[in-house]
N, C-alpha and C positions, 0 to 999 in steps of 0.2 A: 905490704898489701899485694893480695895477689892480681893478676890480671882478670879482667873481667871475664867471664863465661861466654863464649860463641852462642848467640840466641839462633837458632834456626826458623822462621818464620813460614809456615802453610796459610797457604790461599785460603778465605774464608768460604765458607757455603755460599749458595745463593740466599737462601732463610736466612742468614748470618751479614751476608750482603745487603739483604734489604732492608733487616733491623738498624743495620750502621745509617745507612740515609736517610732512614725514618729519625733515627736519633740527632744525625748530623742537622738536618733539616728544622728539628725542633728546637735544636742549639742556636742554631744560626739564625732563629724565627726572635725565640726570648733575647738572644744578645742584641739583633735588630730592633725590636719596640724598645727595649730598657733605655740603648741608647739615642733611640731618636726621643723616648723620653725625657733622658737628664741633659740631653745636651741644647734643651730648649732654650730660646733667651728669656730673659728676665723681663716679665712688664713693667711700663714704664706708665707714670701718672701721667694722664693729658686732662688738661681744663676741660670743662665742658661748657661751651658757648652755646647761646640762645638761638633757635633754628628760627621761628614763626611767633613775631608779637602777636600776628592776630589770631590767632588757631587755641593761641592761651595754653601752648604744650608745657604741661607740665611733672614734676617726677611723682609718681602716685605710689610711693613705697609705704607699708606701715608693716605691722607684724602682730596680726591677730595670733599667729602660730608660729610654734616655733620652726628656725629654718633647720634642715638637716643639714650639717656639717659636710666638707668635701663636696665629692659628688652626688648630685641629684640626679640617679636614673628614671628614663625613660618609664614613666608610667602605663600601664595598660587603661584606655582608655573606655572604661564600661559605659560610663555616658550615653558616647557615641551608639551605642546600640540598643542602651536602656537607662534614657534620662529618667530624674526624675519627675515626679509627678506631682500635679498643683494641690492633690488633694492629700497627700503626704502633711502630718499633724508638723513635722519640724520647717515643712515649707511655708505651711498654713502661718506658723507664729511669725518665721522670718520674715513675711512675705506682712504681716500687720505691721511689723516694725517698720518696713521699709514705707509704706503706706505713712505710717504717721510721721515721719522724717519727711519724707515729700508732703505730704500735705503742709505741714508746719514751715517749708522751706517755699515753698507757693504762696503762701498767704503775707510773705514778707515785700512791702512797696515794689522794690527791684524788679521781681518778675510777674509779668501779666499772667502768662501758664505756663506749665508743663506738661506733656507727653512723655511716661516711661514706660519702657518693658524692658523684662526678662526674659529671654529666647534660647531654645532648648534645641535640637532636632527632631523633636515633638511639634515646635511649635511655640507659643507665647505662655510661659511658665507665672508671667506676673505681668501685670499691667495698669497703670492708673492714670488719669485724667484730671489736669488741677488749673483751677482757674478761669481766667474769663476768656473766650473764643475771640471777640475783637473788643480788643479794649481801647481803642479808641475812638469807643461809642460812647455815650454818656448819656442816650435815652431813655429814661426809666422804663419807658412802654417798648424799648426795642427789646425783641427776642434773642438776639443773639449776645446781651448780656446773662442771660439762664443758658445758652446753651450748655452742654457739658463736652468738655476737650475729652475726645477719645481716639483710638486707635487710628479714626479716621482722619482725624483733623490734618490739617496741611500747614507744612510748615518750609521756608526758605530753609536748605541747608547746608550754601553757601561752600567751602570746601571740603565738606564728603563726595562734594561732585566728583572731587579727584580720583575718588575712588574707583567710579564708574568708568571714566575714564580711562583708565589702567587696564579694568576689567575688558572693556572695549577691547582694548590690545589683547589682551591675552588672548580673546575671541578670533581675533583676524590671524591672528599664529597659530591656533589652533586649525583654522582654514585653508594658513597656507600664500594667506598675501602677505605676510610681511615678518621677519624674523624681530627677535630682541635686540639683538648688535646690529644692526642696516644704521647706517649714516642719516641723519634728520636729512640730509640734501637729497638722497633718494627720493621722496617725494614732495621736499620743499625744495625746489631747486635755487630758491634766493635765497636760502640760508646759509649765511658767511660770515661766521662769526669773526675778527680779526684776533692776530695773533700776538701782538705787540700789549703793551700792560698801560699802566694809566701813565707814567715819567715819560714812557715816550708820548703818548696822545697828547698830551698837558704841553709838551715841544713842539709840539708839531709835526717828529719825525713818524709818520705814519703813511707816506706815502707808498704806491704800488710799488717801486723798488725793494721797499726797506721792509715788504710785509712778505715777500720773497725770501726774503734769507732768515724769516722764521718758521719753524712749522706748524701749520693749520692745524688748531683743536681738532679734533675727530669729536664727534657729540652723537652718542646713539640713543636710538628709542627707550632704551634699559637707563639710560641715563635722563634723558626728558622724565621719567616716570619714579623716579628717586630722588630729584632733585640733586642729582652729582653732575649739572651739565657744565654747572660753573655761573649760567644762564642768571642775571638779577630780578629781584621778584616781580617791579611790572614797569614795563617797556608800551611805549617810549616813557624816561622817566619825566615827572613832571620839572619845569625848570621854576625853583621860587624866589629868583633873582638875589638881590642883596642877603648876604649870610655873615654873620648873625644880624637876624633881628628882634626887633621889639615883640614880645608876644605877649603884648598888654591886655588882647582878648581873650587869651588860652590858647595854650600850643592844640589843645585836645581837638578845641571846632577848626583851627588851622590845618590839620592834618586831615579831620574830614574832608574837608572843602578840597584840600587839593591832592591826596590819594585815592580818596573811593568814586571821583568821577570817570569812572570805567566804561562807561556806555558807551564811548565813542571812539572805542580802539579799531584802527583799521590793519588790516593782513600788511597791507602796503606801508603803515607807518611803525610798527611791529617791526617789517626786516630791515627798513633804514634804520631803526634804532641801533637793530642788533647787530645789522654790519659795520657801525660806527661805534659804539662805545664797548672798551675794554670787558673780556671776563670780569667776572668778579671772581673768580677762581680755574685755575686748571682742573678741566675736568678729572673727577672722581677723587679729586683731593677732601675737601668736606664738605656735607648738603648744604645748599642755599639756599633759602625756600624760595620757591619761582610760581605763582601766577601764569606768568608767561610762558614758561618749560611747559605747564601743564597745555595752555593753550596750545603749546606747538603738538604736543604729543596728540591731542585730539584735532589738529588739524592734520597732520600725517594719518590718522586713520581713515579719515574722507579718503586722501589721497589715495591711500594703499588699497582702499577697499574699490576706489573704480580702476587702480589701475589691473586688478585684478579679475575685476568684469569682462564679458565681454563685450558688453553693452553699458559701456560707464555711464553713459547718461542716461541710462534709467535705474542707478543704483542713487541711494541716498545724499544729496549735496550740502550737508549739515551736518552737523554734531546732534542735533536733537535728534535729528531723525532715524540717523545713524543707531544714535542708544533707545529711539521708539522701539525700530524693529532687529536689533539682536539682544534686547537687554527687557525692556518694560512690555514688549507682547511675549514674546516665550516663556517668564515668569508669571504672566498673570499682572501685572502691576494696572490699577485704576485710579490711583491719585499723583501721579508724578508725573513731570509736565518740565520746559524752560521758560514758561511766556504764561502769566494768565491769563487763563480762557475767556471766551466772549461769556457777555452778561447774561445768556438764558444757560449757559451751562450749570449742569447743578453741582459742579465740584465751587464754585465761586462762596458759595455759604459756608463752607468746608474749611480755607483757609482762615489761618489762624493772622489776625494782626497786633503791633506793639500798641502801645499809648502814646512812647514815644519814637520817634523817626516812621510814622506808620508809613511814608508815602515810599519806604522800600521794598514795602512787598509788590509793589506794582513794578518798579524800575525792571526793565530785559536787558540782562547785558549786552547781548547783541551776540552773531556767531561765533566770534572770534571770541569772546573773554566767555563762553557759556561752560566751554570743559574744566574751568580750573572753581567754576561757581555757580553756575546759574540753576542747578537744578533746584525744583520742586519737589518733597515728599511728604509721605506718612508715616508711620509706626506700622501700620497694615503694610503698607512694601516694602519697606525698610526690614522687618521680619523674616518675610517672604525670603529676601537676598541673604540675611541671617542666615537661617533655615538651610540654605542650601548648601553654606559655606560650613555648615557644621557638620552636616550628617557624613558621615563617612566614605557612602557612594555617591554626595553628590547630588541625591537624588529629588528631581524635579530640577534641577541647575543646568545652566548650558556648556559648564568646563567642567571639564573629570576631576574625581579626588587629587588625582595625583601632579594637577596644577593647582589646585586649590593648597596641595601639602608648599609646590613649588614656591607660588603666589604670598603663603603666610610666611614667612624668610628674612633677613634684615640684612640692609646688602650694604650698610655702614654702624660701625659702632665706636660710640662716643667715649673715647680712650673707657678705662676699666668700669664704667657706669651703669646703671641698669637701663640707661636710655640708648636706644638703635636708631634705625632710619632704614624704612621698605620702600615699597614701591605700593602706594606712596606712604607706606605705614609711617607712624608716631609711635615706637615702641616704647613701653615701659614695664612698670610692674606692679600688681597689684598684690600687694602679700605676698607670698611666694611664687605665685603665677604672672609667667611672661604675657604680656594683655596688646593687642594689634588694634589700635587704637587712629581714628582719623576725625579729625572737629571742623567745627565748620563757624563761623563768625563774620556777619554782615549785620550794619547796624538793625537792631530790634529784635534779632533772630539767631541762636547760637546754638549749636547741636554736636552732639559727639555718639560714633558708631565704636563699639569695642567688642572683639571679640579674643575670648580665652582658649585656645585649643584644647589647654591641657585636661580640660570639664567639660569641652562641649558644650560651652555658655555664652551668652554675648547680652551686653549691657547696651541699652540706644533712649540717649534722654535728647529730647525736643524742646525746646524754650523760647518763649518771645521774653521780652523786658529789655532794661539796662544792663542786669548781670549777662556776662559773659564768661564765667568760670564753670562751665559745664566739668572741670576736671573735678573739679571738687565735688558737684553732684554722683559723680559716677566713685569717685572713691568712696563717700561716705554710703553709697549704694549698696559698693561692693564690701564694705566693714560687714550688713548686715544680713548680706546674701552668702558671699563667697564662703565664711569658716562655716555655715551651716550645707552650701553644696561638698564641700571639702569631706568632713568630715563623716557625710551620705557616701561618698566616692570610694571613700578607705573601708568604709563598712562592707559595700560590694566587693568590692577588690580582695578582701579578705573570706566573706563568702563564698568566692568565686575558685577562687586559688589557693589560699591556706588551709595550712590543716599539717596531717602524718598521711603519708600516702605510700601502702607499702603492696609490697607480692610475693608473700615468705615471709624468707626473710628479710629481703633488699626490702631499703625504708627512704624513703624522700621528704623531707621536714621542711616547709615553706612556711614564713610566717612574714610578719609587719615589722620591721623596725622603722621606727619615724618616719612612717609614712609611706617605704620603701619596700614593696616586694623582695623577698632576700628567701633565697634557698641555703636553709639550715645546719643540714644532713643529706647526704647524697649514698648510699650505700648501695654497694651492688656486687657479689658473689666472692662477699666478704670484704672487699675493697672500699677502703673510704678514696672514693673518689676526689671530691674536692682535695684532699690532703696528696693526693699522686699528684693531679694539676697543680696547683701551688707551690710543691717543693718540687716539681721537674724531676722527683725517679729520685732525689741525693737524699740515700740512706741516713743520714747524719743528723736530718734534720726530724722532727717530731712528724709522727707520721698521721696524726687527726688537721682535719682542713677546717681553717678558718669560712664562715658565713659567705657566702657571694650576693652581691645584688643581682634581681636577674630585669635583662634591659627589653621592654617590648618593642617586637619589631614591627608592629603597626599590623601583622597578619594576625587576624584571629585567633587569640591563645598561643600564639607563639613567641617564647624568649631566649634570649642570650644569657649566660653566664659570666657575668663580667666579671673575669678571674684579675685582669690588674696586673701590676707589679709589685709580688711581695716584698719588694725594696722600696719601691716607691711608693704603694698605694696610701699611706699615713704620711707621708711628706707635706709639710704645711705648702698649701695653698696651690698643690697641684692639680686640685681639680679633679676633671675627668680624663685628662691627658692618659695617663694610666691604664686606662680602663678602654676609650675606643681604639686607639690604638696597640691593643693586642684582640681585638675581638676575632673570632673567626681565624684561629693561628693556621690554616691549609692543611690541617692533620684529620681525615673521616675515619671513619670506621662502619661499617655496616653500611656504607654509603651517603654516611651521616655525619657532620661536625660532630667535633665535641665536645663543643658548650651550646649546642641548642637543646631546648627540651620545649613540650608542647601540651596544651589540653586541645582532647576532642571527644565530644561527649561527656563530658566528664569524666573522662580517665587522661592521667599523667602520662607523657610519653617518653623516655629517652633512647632516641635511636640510636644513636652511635652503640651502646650497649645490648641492645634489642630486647628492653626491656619494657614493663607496662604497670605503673603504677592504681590501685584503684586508692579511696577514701577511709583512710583508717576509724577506728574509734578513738 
């Protein structure tokens, strides 16, 4: 063998130079996502335990449609800017169906009425009215046996209050008196939760020395409002001496008797609770449902909101009054209330009562337990806050889209489950769609707010009676609503965006697979583009590009190319891992990514290339 040949090596151009960094760069982009891909851990199964007996959270999965396999991209959401319409013949049918399911489900002993709608960013897409207004009346000659339950009627609904609550916060953040992470002490200053666990309480070792050499929970507002404070659901707890005992009467009226006597919680007996009995959890380990969390959270905004005056005592000294005036006057709201009104009031004929436990529509929690419960509503306001939560700008709302994007989030999930936990959402799933879900249950009166992003839709049933399963009303709702909204969505969406869309010769193929927006064919001065992205420039490999999904970015007509990892994008059970983490690889061209592409006007755009698609035949 001979000796190797002397290579003599010349300095690269600049053009030659910058290609190499542009290459390197792209090397070092795919080698970085691949691997922070495959080197992900493995999930792991976690039980899922019961958050809230009274809320009746339950998992709302069926499968009118099929799911798509892998990842489900980011839909374009046309809804939002053109729901549909009540007078649409497939709404008209679904909309009887649902009609004769609620009526048929009203008319069974259990419940006195119902209050439902369908809520659109339109507005009320479906609405119906079932059953008796106060049922327990038994007057043949009284009127308010015919009345009919409508939009208007009023109803307790108990903890969606939390909802508001929440909303409250986001409001005072949005002004600027109080952040999401601030410490509850901030403007509870007696709040001291201890740090020591139940073995030492149950010892006795809990004194000032020994609560020193542990560290103090930190409990923030983001936590009051998610129920991760650790916080137990209602303080002080009730004590029912001898354990176990006889419950010869029923555990059921026992439990009444001695949890829902709420009315006489005081601020004062609230923080001796909470400074003497253990967490029930290290915060942000897993939700607890808290009453009392919620109570502190709407008592820190009184707080925050005078300490932020400069005249605190003429700013709001209540919860009620607090969500009067930044929540129920700036909406418009005319039937929501915490206390009912005096006897000449004419919201008074309006509320709806049970037959049995009636004497709870009357009970006022009092200030203290009103944020986690005590509000009053209708389907007319209840709508209203819908409405605002769906439209895209917001509009008519008092917090921007992009805290309402914030706001809709799940800030715990129950190992690999289709059930979360917001702030204060109930997440789950309704057929394919994730559904932000909040219920409310106080005897005689049960109610659940849901809203679907992915459509632009929201489900809100209203109930007096014995039943308490409002999940169930809203799923069998959403059987005979949702595959018929669905299905309107994909039609648009395909209107909208699919087709062959070319300029010459360069052709752009966008169509539907299962549901999925997916760019087909991408061609452009000669170049199959998808096929150069996908195989990174290696001559070796087949040079036509496999289908891309493309992911909407929430701006009008605007999407991503989620190229993936052609190593990974088919690996069981990877998901979307794949996919967001290469979006956007820091490579422009003409000033432009090179996986965004856009409609405007109705022409296709790909900038990176500087080209312009119109509507083929």
């Amino acid at each position: 063998m001979g000796l190797p040949e002397t290579v003599v090596e010349t300095p690269p151009s600049q053009q030659q130079q910058k290609r190499m960094r542009t290459a390197s760069k792209a090397l070092v982009w795919a080698a970085c996502a691949i691997l922070f891909v495959w080197f992900l851990p493995q999930r792991t199964e976690v039980r899922t335990p019961f958050v809230d007996t009274l809320s009746l959270v339950q998992s709302l999965v069926w499968n009118p449609f099929e799911r798509a396999p892998g990842c489900k991209p980011h839909s374009p959401n046309v809804f939002a800017y053109h729901p549909p319409r009540p007078s649409d013949k497939r709404i008209v049918k679904a909309s009887a169906d649902l009609d004769k399911y609620l009526s048929g489900r009203a008319a069974k002993d259990d419940i006195d009425s119902i209050s439902f709608g369908v809520i659109t960013p339109a507005g009320i897409l479906f609405e119906g009215g079932y059953g008796i207004l106060k049922a327990n009346e038994t007057d043949a000659e009284n009127s308010n046996l015919t009345t009919p339950v409508d939009r208007n009627t009023i109803y307790r609904i108990a903890s969606i209050s939390k909802m508001f609550t929440v909303f409250e916060t986001l409001i005072l953040r949005e002004k600027g008196a109080l952040n999401w992470d601030d410490p509850v002490e901030k403007y509870l200053p007696e709040f001291a939760p201890p740090s020591y666990g139940w073995a030492n309480y149950m010892d006795g070792r809990y004194d000032s020395t020994f609560k020193m050499q542990l560290e103090r929970p930190r409990v923030s507002l983001r936590q009051l409002a998610s129920h991760l404070a650790g916080i137990g659901r209602d303080y002080p707890p009730e004590d029912i001496g001898e354990w176990p005992i006889d419950f010869s009467n029923g555990f059921a009226d026992f439990y009444l008797q001695k949890m829902l006597g709420v009315s006489d919680h005081t601020y004062e007996g609230v923080m001796e609770a909470i400074s003497q009995n253990p967490l029930v959890n290290v915060p942000y380990e897993f939700p607890i449902y808290s009453n009392t969390g919620m109570n502190l959270l709407g008592l820190s905004n009184i707080a925050a909101n005078k300490l932020f005056s400069n005249v605190s005592a003429a700013e709001p000294q209540t919860h009620r009054d607090l969500i009067q005036r930044d929540i129920f006057n700036p909406l418009g709201f005319n039937s929501s209330f915490f206390q009912v009104p005096p006897a000449e009031s004419p919201l008074l004929k309006h509320i709806a009562v049970a037959s049995k436990d009636s004497e709870w529509v009357d009970l006022w929690l009092g200030d203290v337990d009103d944020p986690a419960g005590g509000q009053y509503s209708s389907l007319s306001d209840l709508a209203i806050f819908m409405k605002t939560l769906l439209s895209p700008t917001a509009r008519g709302g008092v917090i921007s889209a992009s805290v309402v994007r914030e706001w809709l989030r799940p800030l715990h999930v129950w190992g690999n489950s289709q059930q979360q936990v917001g702030a204060p959402w109930e997440i789950t799933s309704l057929g394919d769609f994730r559904t932000y879900t909040k219920s409310g249950n106080l005897p005689g009166h049960n109610s659940q707010f849901a809203i679907i992003p992915e459509l632009s839709v929201g489900l809100i049933v209203l109930m007096t009676g014995t039943y308490g399963d409002t999940s169930t009303i809203i799923k069998e709702a959403g059987k005979r609503i949702l595959p018929v909204l669905d299905k309107m969505h994909t039609e648009q969406v395909e209107k909208q965006y699919a087709g062959r869309w070319t300029n010459g010769d360069d052709i752009a193929v966008v169509t539907l697979v299962k549901g999925a927006l997916t760019m087909k064919q991408l061609i452009v001065r000669g170049v199959d583009v998808l096929g150069l992205v996908q195989n990174r420039g290696d001559t070796t490999l087949p040079p036509k590009g496999e289908p891309v999904q493309m992911w909407a970015t929430g701006v009008g007509g605007e999407f991503r190319l989620a190229i993936g990892s052609k190593a990974l994008n088919k690996v069981k059970d990877i998901g979307c891992m794949p996919y967001w983490a290469t979006l956007d690889p820091g490579l422009y061209a003409r000033g432009a990514p090179l996986d965004v592409v856009y409609w405007k006007r109705g022409v296709l755009t790909y900038p990176s290339a500087g080209i312009s698609f119109s509507r083929g035949d």
